[in-house]
C-alpha positions in Angstrom: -9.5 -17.7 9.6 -6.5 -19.8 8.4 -3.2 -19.5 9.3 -2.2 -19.0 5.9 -4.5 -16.2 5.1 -3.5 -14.5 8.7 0.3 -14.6 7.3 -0.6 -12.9 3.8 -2.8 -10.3 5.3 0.4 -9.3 7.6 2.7 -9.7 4.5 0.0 -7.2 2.5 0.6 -4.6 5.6 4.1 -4.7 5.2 4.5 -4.7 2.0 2.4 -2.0 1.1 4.3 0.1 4.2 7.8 -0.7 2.4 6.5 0.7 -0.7 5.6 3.7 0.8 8.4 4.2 3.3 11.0 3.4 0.7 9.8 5.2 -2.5 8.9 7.9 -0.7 12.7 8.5 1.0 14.6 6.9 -2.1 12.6 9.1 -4.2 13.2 12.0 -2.5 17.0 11.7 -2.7 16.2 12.8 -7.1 14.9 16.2 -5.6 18.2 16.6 -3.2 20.2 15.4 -6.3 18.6 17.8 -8.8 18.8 21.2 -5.9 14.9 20.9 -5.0 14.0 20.5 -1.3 13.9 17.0 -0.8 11.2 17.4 2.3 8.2 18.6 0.1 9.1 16.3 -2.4 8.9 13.5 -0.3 5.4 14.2 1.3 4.3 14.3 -2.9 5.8 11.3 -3.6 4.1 9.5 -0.4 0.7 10.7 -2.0 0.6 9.5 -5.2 2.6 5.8 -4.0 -0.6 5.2 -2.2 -2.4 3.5 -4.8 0.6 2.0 -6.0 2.0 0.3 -2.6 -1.7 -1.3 -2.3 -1.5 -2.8 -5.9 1.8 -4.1 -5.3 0.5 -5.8 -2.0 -2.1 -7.6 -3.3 0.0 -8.9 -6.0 -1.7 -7.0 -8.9 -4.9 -6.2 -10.1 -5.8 -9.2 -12.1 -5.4 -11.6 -9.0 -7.7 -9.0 -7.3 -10.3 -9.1 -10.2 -10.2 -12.9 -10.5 -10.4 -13.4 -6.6 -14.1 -11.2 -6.8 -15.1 -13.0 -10.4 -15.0 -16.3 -8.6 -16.4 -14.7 -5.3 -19.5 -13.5 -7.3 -20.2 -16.4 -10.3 -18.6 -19.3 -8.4 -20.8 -18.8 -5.4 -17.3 -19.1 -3.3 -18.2 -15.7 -1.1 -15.5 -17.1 1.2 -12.8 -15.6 -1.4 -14.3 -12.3 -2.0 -14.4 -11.9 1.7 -10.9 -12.4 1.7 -9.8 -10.3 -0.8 -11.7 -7.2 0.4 -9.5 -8.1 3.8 -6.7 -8.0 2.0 -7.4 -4.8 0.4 -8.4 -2.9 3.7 -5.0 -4.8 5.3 -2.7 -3.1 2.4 -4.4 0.4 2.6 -3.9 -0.1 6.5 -0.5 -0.5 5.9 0.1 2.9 3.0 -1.9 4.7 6.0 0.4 3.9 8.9 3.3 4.8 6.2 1.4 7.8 5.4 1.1 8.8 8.9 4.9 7.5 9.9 6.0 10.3 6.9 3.8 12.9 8.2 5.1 12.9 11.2 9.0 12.9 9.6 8.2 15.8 7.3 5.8 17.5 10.3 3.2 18.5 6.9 0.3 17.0 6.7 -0.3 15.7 3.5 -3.4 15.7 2.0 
């Protein structure tokens, strides 16, 4: 693998972690501002970011979409590979968030 591609997978990871992590506590300061319990929010807000924190670690959909168009018609399988690594990379990194907020709110969140 490149070194280039090694250094956006690990920036995916991260990125999709930070979404999570963040928008998940920041979000749960609305419920402690508005008198609702900011735990149980928090463990809501983690489950519906996941989808979100991969998107925004891939860069957006239409990146993702051209990446497998050109993998598939172009005959460059090379860059589909790679994308589907980036994918599992970024829902590696909303799982380890996932799990690092579990063990915070001790729920498991399903």
């Amino acid at each position: 693998m490149e070194e280039r591609f090694m250094q956006t997978a690990i920036h995916c990871f991260f990125i999709a972690f930070g979404v999570m992590i963040g928008g998940s506590m920041i979000g749960s300061i609305g419920a402690f501002l508005t008198g609702d319990a900011p735990i149980t929010h928090m463990g809501r807000i983690a489950k519906g970011l996941r989808i979100w924190a991969i998107v925004a670690a891939i860069g957006g959909t239409f990146d993702a979409i051209y990446n497998f168009e050109r993998g598939l018609y172009d005959g460059s399988t090379i860059d589909l590979f790679k994308q589907i690594l980036l994918i599992i990379t970024a829902m590696g990194g909303a799982h380890t968030a996932l799990l690092i907020i579990e063990w915070l709110i001790q729920e498991e969140i399903e």
